[in-house]
PAKE-614263 format. One record per residue (C-alpha): x, y, z; residue number from 1; residue in three letters. Coordinates in pm, whole numbers, plus 32768, in hexadecimal, padded with zeros to 4 digits. Each point is the difference from the previous one (the first is absolute). Layout:
BEGIN
R,east,north,up,k,r
R,X,Y,Z,NUM,ala
...
This chain:
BEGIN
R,east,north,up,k,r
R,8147,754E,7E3F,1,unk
R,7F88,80FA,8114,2,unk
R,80C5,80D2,80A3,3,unk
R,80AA,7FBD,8173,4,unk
R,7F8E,80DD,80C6,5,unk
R,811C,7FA4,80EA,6,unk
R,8125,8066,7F04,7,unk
R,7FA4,816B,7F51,8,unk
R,8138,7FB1,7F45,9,unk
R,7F75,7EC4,7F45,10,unk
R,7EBE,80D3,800A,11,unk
R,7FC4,80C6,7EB7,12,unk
R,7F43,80FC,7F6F,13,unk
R,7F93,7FC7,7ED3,14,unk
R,7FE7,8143,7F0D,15,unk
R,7F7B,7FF8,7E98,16,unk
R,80DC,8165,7F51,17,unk
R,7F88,7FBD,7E8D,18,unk
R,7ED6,7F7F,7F65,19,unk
R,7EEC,8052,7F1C,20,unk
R,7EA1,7FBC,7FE4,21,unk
R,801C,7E5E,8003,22,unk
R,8049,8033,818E,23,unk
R,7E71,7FFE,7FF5,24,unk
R,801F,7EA2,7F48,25,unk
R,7F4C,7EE3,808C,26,unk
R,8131,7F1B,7FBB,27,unk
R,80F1,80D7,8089,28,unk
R,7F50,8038,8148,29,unk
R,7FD8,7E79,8020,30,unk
R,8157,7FE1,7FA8,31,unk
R,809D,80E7,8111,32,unk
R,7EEB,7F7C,8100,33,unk
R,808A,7EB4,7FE8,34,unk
R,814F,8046,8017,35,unk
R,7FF6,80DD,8139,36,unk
R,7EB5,7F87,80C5,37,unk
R,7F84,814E,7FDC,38,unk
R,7E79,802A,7FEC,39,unk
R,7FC2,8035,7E86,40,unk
R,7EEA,80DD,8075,41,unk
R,80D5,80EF,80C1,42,unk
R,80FC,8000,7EE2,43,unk
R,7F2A,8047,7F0F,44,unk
R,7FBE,8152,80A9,45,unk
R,8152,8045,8046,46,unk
R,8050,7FA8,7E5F,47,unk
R,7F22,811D,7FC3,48,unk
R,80F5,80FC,80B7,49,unk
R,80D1,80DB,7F46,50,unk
R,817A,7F79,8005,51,unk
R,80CA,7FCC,80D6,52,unk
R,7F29,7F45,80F5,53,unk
R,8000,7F0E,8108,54,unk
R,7F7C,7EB1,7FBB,55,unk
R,8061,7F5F,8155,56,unk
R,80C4,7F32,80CE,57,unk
R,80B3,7EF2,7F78,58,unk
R,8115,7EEF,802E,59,unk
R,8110,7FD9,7F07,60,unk
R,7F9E,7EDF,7F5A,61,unk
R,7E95,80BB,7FCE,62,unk
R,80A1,8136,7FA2,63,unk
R,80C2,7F68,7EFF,64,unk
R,7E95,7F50,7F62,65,unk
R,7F56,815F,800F,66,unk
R,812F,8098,7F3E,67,unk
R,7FEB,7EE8,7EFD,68,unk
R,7E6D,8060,7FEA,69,unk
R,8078,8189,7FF8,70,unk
R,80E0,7FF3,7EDA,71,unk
R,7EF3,7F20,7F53,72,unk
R,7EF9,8135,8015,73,unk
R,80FC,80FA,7F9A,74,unk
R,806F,804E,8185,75,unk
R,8132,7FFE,80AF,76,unk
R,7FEF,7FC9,8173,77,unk
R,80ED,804E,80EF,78,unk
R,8013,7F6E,8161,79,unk
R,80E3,80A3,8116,80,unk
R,7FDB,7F49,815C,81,unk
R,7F3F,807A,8136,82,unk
R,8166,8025,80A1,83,unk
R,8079,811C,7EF8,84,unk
R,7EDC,80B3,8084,85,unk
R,8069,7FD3,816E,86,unk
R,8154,8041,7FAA,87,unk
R,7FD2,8174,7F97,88,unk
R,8081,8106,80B9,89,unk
R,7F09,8074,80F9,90,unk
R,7F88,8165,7F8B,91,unk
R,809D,812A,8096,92,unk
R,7EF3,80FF,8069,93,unk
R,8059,817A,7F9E,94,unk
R,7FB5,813B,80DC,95,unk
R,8064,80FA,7ED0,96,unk
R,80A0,800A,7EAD,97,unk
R,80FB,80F1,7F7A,98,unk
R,807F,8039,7E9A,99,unk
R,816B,8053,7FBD,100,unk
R,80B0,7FCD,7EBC,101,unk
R,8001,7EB3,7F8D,102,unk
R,7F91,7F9A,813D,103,unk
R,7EF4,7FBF,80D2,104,unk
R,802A,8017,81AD,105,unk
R,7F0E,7F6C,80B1,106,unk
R,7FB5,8020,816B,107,unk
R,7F5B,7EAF,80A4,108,unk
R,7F38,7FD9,8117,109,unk
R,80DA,7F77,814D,110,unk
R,8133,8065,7F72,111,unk
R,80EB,813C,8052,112,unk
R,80E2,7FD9,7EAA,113,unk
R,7F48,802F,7EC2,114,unk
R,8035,7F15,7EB4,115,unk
R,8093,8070,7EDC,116,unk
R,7FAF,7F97,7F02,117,unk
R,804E,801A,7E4D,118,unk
R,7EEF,8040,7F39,119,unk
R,8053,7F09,7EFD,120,unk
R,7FE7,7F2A,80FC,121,unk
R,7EA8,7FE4,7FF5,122,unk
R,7F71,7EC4,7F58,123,unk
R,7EBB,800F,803C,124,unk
R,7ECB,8106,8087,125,unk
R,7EEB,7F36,8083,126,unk
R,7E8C,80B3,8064,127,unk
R,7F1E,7F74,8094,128,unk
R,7EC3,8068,80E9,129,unk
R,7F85,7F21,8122,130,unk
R,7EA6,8038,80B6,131,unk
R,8024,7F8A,8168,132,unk
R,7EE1,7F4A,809E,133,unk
R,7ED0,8069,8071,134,unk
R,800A,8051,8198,135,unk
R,7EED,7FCF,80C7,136,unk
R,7FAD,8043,8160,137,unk
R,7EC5,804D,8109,138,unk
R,7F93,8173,8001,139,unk
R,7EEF,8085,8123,140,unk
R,7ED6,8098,7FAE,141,unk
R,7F8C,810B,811D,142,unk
R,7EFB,7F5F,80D2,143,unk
R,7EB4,80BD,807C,144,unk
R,7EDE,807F,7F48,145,unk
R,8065,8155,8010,146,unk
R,813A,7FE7,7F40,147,unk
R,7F65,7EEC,7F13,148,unk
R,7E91,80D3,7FB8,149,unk
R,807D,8089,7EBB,150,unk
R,80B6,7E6D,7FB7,151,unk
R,7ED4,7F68,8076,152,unk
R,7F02,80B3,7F2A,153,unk
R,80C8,7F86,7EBE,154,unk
R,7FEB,7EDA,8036,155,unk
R,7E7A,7FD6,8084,156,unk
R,7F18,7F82,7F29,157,unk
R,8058,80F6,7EE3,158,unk
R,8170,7F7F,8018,159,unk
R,8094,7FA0,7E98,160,unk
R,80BE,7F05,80BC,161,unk
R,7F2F,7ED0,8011,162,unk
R,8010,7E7B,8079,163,unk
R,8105,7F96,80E6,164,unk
R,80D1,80CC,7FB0,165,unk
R,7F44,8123,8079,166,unk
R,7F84,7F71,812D,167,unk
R,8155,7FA0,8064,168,unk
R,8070,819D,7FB2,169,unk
R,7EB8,8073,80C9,170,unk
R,806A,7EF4,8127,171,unk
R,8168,80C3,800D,172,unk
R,7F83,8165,7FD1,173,unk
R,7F0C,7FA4,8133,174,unk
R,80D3,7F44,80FD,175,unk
R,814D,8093,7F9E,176,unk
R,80A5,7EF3,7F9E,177,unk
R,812A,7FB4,7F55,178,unk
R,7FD1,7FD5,7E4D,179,unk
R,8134,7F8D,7F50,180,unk
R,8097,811F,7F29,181,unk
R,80EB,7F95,7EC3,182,unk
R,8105,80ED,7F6D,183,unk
R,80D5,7FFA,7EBB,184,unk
R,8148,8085,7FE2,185,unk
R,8065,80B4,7ECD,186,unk
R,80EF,7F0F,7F43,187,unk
R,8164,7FF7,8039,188,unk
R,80E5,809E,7EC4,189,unk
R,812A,7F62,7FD8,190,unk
R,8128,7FF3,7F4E,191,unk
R,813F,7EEF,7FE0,192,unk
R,815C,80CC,7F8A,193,unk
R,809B,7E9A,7F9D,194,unk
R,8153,8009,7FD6,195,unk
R,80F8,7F2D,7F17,196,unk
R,80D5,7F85,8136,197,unk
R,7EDA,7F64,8096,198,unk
R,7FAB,80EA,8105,199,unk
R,7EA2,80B6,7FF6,200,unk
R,7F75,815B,8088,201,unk
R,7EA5,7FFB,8080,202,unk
R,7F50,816C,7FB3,203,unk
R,7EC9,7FE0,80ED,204,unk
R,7EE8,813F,7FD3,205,unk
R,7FBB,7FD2,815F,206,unk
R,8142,8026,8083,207,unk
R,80E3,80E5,7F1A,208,unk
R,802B,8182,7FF3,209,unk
R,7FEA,8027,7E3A,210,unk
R,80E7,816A,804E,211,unk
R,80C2,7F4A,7ED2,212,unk
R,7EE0,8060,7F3A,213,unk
R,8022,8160,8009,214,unk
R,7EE3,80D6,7F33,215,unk
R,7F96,7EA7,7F73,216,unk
R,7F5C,7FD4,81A2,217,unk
R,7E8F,7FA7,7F96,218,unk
R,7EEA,7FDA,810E,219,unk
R,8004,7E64,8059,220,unk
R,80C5,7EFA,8022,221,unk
R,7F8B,7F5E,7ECC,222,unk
R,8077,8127,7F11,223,unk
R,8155,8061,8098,224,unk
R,8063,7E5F,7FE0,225,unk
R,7FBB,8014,7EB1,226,unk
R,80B9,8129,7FC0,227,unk
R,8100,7F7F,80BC,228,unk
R,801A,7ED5,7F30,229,unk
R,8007,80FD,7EE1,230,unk
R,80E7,80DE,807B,231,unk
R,80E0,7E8F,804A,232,unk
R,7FA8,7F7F,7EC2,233,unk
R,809D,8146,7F5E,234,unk
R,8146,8009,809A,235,unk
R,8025,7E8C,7FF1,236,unk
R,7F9B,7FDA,7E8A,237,unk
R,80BF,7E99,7FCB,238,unk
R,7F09,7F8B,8165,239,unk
R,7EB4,7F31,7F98,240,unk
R,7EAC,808A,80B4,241,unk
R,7EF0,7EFD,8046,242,unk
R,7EBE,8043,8061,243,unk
R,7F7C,7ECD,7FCB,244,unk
R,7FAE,7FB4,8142,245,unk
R,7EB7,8089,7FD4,246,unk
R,7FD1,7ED7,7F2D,247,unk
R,8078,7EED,8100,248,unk
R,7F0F,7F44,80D7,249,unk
R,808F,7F3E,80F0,250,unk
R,803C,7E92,801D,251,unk
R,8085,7EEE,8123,252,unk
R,812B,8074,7F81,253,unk
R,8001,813F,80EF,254,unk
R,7FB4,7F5B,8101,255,unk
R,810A,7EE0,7FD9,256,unk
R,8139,80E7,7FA4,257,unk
R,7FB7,8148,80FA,258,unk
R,807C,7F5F,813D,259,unk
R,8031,813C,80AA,260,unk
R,7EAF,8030,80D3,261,unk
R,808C,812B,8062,262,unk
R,7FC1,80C2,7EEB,263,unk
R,7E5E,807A,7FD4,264,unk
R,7F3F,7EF0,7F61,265,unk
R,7F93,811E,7EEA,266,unk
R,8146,804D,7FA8,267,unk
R,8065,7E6D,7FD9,268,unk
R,7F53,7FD0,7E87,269,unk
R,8100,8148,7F89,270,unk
R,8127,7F95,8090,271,unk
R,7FCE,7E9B,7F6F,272,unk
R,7F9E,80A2,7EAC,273,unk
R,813F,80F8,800D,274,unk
R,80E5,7EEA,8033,275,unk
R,7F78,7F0C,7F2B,276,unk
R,7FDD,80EE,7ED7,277,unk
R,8165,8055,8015,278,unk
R,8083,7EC7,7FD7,279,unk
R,7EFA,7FC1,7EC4,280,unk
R,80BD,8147,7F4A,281,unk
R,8137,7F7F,8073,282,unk
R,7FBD,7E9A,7F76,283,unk
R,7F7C,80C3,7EB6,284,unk
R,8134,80E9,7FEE,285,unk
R,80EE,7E84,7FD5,286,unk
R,8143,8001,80AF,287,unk
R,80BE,80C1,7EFC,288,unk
R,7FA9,8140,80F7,289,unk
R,7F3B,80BC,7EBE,290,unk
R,7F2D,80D7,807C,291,unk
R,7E94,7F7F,802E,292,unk
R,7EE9,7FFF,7F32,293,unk
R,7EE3,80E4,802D,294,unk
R,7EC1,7F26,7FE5,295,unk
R,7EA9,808B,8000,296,unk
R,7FD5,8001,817E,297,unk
R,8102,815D,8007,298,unk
């Protein structure tokens, strides 16, 4: 059965947790391609990924075949709908962080009244770092041979910048015009303070002053987030950290349960992962409210 793209909440997604090395099995590929009308090609790659991972997008009645084919290879599979994902609480963004005993106040973005809230409120710490895409745009060259001798000479017949693609640079150096220029960003550090009431705080390195950090301040965004996770992780010890997002590539999935085009397309794959990973500890803790279990991905 496919999934309806018109109903996220008959839509789900289909997530193998356990399994051991017969997820590379022949007959357990063919199995769980027939049952969900998922290419057996694409899931053998996505077999191959470390637990738990996505296997696709799936109906009920196909979700219920691949969990038959799961359990027969040593897997469980667990399958929370496209609308669970949508449902989330949409992530609060946080200006600055403060420590007090046994607490944690945090400061968002667009808001006058900070949040308080409990540190063992904290369910889950998830890091992640997202590299936006590539920007391109038209940059002038100077025109005139007197600003272009020195340019020009490079690339004359001694030019290590051959074929078309030198022609086209001497063409631009000559007449002044326009070459296109591309830029990369650095990548985006991240982090999701997840909380056990449902409600998340979004740490973004691009938008939040790390004060909290104290002496621990490093020189980048990418070491004060993780020492902020640390520093989280510490005064939260009962909290799960996942940075197993480094791990994820994304599927149609992301694509299908982010519905807020608002939000930066590079940022989209981490919010989907951050949401959908805490309802695959959640589903893993059971519903007697034990604390979770720390898998391999902490």
């Amino acid at each position: 059965m496919r999934p309806d793209r018109h109903d996220p909440a008959n839509t789900l997604i289909l997530t193998l947790i356990l399994g051991d090395e017969r997820r590379s099995d022949p007959a357990t590929i063919s199995a769980m391609a027939r049952a969900t009308g998922i290419d057996a090609a694409d899931l053998r790659l996505r077999l191959r990924r470390e637990p738990p991972c996505i296997l696709g997008l799936a109906g009920p009645g196909a979700a219920n075949g691949a969990a038959h084919a799961a359990q027969a290879s040593g897997g469980e599979l667990f399958a929370p709908a496209v609308a669970e994902i949508q449902a989330s609480a949409a992530e609060i963004p946080a200006r600055t962080l403060e420590v007090r005993p046994g607490r944690l106040l945090v400061q968002p973005w667009r808001a006058r009244d900070p949040i308080d809230v409990a540190l063992e409120s904290i369910e889950l710490l998830v890091r992640g770092s997202v590299r936006p895409p590539r920007e391109s745009r038209r940059g002038d060259l100077p025109p005139g041979p007197a600003a272009n001798t020195g340019m020009r000479r490079r690339l004359g017949s001694t030019s290590l910048i051959t074929g078309a693609a030198g022609a086209f640079l001497a063409h631009a150096v000559e007449t002044g015009s326009a070459v296109p220029i591309t830029t990369q960003a650095p990548p985006i550090e991240l982090l999701d303070i997840r909380l056990r009431d449902g409600r998340a705080i979004r740490v973004d390195g691009r938008r939040f002053a790390f004060h909290v950090l104290g002496p621990l301040r490093g020189q980048n965004d990418r070491v004060n987030m993780d020492a902020l996770r640390d520093l989280l992780a510490h005064l939260a010890p009962r909290s799960i950290v996942d940075n197993g997002f480094a791990l994820y590539t994304p599927g149609p999935e992301v694509a299908f349960a982010i519905v807020d085009r608002r939000l930066p397309a590079a940022e989209r794959a981490f919010t989907f992962y951050a949401r959908w990973i805490t309802l695959v500890y959640r589903h893993m803790a059971g519903e007697s409210g034990a604390s979770p279990p720390r898998p391999a991905r902490s």
